[in-house]
C-alpha positions in Angstrom: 0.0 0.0 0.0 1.0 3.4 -0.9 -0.5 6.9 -0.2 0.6 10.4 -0.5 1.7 12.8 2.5 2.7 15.8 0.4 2.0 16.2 -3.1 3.5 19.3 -4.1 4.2 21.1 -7.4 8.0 20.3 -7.6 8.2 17.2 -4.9 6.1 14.3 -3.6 6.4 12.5 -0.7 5.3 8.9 -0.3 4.8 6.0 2.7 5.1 3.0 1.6 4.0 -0.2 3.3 4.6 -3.5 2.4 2.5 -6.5 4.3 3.2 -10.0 3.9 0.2 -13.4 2.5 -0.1 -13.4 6.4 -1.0 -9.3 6.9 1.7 -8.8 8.9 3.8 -5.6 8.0 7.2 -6.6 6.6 8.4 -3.0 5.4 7.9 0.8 6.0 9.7 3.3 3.8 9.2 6.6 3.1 9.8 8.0 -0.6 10.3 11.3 -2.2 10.6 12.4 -5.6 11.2 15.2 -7.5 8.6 16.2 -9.9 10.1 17.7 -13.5 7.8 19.4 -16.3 8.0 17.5 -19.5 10.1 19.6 -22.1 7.1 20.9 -25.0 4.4 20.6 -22.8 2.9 23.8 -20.2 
């Protein structure tokens, strides 16, 4: 499962959890990108 935290206009930030067959959670990260405009496009 992923959701936002902060979806901004030049970063995003992201928590990431990962669960296992037996819903137990196996992994908790935290992810942030950088978002870049598409040369050509406005």
């Amino acid at each position: 499962m992923a959701r936002p935290l902060h979806l901004g206009r030049s970063s995003h930030v992201w928590d990431v959890r990962i669960i296992d067959e037996a819903d137990r959670l196996v992994c908790v990260s935290r992810v942030t990108m950088a978002v870049l405009k598409t040369p050509g496009r406005y």
